[in-house]
N, C-alpha and C positions, 0 to 999 in steps of 0.2 A: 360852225353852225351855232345862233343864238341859243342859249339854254333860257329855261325859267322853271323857277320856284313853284312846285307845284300847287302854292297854296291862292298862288294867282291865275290858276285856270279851275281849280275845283274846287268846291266844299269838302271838307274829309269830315264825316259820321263815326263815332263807337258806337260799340256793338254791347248788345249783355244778356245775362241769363236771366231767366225767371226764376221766382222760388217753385220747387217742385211741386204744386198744387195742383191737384187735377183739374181745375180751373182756367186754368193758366197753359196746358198745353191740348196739341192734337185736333187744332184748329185750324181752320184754312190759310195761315199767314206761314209760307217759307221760310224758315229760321238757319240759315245758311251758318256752318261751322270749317276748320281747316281740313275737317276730311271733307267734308261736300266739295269744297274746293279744289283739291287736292284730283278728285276722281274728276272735274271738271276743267282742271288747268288747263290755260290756254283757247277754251273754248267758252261757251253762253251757261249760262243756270239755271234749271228750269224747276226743277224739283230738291228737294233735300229730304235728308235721311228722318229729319223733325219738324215739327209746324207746330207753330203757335195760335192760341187765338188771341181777338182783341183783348180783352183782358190782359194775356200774358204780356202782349207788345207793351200794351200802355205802362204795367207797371213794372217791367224789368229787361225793354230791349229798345230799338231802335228798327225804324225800318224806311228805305230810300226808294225810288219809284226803277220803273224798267227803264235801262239803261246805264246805271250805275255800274263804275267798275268796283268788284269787292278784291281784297287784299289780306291774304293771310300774315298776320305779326305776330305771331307767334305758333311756335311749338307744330311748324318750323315759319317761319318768314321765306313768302316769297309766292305761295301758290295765285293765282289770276284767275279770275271770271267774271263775266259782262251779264250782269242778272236779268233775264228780260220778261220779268214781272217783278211788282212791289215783293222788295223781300227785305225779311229780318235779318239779325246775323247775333253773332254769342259776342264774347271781347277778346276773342282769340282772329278778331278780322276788324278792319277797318273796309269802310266806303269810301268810293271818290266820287262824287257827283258831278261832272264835269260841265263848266257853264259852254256857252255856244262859241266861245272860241277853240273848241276842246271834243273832234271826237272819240265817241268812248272804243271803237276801235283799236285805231291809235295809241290812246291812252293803254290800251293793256298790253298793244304791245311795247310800249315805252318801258312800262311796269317790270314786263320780263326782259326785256334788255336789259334794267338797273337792278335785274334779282343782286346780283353781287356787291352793288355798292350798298342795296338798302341792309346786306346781311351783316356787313360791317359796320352800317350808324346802328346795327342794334347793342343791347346793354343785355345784362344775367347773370345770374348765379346758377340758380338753377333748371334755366333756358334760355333762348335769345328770345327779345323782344322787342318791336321797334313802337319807339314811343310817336304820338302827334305831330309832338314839335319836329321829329326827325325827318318823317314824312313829308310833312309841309314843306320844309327847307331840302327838301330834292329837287334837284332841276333835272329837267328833262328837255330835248331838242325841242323849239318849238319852231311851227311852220304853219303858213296860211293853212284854212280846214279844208281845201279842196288839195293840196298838199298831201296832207296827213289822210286825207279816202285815199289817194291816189297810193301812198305806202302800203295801207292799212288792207285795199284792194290784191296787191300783187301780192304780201305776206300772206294773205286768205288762201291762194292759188297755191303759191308754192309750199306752204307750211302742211296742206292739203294733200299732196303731191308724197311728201317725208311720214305723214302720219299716217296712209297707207299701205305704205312701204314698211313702217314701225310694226302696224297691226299686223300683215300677212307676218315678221317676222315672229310676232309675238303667237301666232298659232301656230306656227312651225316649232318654236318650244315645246308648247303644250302638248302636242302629238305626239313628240317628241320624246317627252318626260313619262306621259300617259304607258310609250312601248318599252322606257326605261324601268318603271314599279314593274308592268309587267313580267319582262323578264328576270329581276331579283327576286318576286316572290314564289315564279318558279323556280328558279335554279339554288335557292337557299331557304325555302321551305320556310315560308313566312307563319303557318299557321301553327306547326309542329311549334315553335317557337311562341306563341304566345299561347300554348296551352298553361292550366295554372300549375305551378310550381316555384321554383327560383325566381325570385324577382330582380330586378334590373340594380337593386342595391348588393346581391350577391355576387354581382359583376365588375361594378364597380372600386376602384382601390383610393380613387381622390378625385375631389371635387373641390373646380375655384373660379369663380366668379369674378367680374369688371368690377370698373367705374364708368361712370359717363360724364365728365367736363365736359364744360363748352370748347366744342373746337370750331375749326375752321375749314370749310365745304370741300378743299379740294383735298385728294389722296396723295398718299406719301408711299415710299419705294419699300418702307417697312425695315429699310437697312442702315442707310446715314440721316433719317429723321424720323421721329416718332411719330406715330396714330396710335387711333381707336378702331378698332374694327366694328363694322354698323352691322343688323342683323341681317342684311342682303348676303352676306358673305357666306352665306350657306345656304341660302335658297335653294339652289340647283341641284344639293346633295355632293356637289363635288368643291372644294374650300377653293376661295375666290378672292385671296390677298388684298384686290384691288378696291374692297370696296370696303372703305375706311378715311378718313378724318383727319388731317392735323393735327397735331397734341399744337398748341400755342407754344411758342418756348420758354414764356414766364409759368408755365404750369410744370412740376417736376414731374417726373413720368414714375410709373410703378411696376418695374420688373416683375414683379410675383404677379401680375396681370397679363401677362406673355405666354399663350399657352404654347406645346411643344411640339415635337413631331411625333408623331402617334396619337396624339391626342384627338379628343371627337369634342368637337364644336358644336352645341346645339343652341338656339334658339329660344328664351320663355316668352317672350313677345312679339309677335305681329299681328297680321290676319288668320284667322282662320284656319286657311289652308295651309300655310305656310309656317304658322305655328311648330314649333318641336322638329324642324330642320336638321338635321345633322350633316354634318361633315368633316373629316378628317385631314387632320395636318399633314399634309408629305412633306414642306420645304422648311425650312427656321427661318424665321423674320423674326428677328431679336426686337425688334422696336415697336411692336403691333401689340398693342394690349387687347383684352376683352372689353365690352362695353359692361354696363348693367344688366344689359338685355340679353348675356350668352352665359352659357354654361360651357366648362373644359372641364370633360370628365377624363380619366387613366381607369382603363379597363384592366389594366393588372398583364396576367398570363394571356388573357383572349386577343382574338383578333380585330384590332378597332373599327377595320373596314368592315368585317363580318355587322357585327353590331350596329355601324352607322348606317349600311344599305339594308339593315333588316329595319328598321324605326322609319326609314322611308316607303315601307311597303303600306298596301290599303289596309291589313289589322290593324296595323300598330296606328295609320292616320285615325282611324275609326275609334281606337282608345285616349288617342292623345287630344280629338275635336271634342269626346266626350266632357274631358277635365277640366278643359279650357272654361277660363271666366272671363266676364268683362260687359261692359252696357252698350261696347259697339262692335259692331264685327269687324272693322278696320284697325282694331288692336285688341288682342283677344291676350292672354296671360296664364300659365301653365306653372306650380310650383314645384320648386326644388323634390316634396313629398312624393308630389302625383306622377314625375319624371322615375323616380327610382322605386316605386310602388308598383312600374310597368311590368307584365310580366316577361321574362327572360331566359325563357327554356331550352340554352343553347347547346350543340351538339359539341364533342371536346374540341380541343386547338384541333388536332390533325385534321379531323371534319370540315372545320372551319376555312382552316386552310387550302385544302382543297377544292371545295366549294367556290371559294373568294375565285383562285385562281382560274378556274372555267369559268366563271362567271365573268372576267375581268377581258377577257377574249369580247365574249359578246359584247361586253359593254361599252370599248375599245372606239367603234364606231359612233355613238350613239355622242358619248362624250366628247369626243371630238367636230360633233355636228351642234352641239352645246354651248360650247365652249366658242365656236365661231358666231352663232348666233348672238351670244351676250356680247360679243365683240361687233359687232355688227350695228344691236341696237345702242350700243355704246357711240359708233359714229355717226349713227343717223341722228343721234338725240344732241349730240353736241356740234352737228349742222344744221339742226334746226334754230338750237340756239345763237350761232354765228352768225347765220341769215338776218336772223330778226334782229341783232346789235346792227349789221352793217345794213342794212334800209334804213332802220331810225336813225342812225346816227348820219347816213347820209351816203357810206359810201358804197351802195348800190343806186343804180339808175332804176325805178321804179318800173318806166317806161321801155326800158330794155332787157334790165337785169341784169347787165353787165355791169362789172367792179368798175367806179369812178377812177381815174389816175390822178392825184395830186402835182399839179405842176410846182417846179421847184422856185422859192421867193430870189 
């Protein structure tokens, strides 16, 4: 299939900030950034979490009309959406305006098929970022535009199809999760526990914290090659190996960044909710380091499980949403101080372990309904992904949907 340079079917736009002047924002112009993006991948843009007014655009941003595809370049590279009113954007996005041989359909999904190659022309130190030039000089399939509706049509359907499927699974977590707090903050006395007394530093015996390199998107086995572990790996409350990062093999890795077994895994940044996450090591994965963003705390004599299912109960969410700082709710930040300042009024070992161990019974189920789940949205998202490369790229039949067969030359 022919490729082309994408700088021969679209204009690409930067993006920028305004100086913080009350002048300058909170005005009717959409000011689209990589979280807006991010919460809209793959689909249209309609609103953002900021807005500009004229002033602001004119004198620190840029702004493209409805239909432009916007492109996150950085921090992370790769998120998509088709803006469908004039909108601004920051310099953490690039625009493609795409002239009439080009629709922006299409275009976006082309976009997400090449998420992997644009990840690789990017550059960093201390992020990836894909520069203009790199952008421009991507090629992507090209094909007449009634062509590319006709792609851009059946990926609508079918992509449509996987992200219902995505969402019912993702409220079956939540429900999920929702009868999982509940039952740990009965059967381990969530409140007894943060009455004041002992705090959560009386607990604790060592604390050691990541790095975050730049790595490389896909996960490693934690055993014959090195990563990073990202701060997903604790979401669930139950430790999640798989979700982690490359180490490059020109970067030397850092063993004293490998937390252990026993250990409790927490969280200083994401959202919100998700903020101050913990969970606990049960396997060694010698090659898994922490990121920047995780704490590995050693509770000493106590029980790690005890502790990491008690910091997931609704008190302890309700103490830890308090602390949290940050300007957006899609990455919210929690310090080392406000973590060990929590209060931790825990009942001795034997209590504990006992506790844990009825409680382990009920939770049995729950976990393993969990655990299938992430597994689940894990295949639907990387057949979504599959889909949209093998339409663009061609080797799906739009009009059938059936895989093309390569005849042999």
């Amino acid at each position: 299939m022919r490729t082309v340079p994408l700088r021969r079917l679209a204009h690409i736009v930067n993006g920028g900030t305004p100086k913080g002047d009350a002048s300058n924002w909170d005005g009717d112009v959409p000011w689209a950034t990589p979280v807006d993006l991010g919460m809209a991948h793959g689909g249209e843009l309609s609103d953002t979490l900021r807005t500009l007014t004229d002033e602001g655009l004119e004198t620190g941003s840029s702004a493209v009309p409805a239909g432009s595809v916007l492109l996150s370049t950085r921090a992370p590279v790769g998120y998509v959406a088709i803006a469908t009113q004039r909108m601004a954007f920051n310099q953490g996005c690039k625009a493609l305006v795409p002239d009439k041989r080009l629709n922006s359909r299409y275009l976006a999904y082309a976009l997400q098929a090449s998420t992997a190659n644009l990840q690789v022309r990017s550059n960093g130190t201390t992020f990836l970022e894909l520069s203009t030039e790199a952008l421009k000089s991507t090629r992507i399939p090209y094909l007449t535009v009634p062509k590319q509706v006709q792609i851009a049509d059946f990926l609508d359907r079918e992509t449509a199809q996987i992200d219902a499927m995505i969402e019912a699974q993702e409220h079956l977590l939540a429900l999920t999760h929702e009868r999982r707090r509940a039952a740990i903050a009965y059967h381990l006395d969530a409140e007894r526990c943060c009455l004041l007394g002992p705090r959560m530093k009386h607990v604790v015996t060592g604390v050691r914290q990541g790095v975050s390199p730049q790595c490389l998107p896909h996960p490693v086995d934690g055993v014959s090659e090195w990563g990073v572990l990202k701060v997903g790996c604790v979401n669930s409350g139950i430790f999640n190996a798989l979700e982690n990062k490359k180490l490059p093999d020109e970067i030397s890795p850092d063993p004293s960044c490998v937390p252990g077994i026993g250990d409790i895994v927490i969280s200083r940044a994401n959202t919100r909710t998700l903020l101050g996450s913990a969970a606990v090591v049960t396997k060694a994965m010698p090659r898994l380091m922490l990121s920047d963003k995780l704490y590995a705390f050693n509770v000493g004599h106590n029980n790690p499980h005890f502790i990491a299912l008690i910091l997931g109960t609704r008190p302890y969410r309700d103490l830890i949403e308090i602390e949290a700082i940050g300007t957006s709710d899609s990455m919210q930040n929690i310090s080392l101080h406000s973590i060990l300042d929590l209060p931790m009024n825990v009942p001795t070992l034997d209590e504990q372990n006992e506790r844990v161990a009825r409680l382990q019974t009920t939770l049995r189920t729950m976990d393993t309904l969990i655990i299938g789940v992430h597994e689940m949205l894990s295949l639907l998202r990387e057949r979504r992904e599959a889909l949209i490369t093998a339409a663009v790229s061609g080797r799906i039949d739009p009009t059938t949907g059936i895989e093309r067969i390569e005849e042999a030359s």
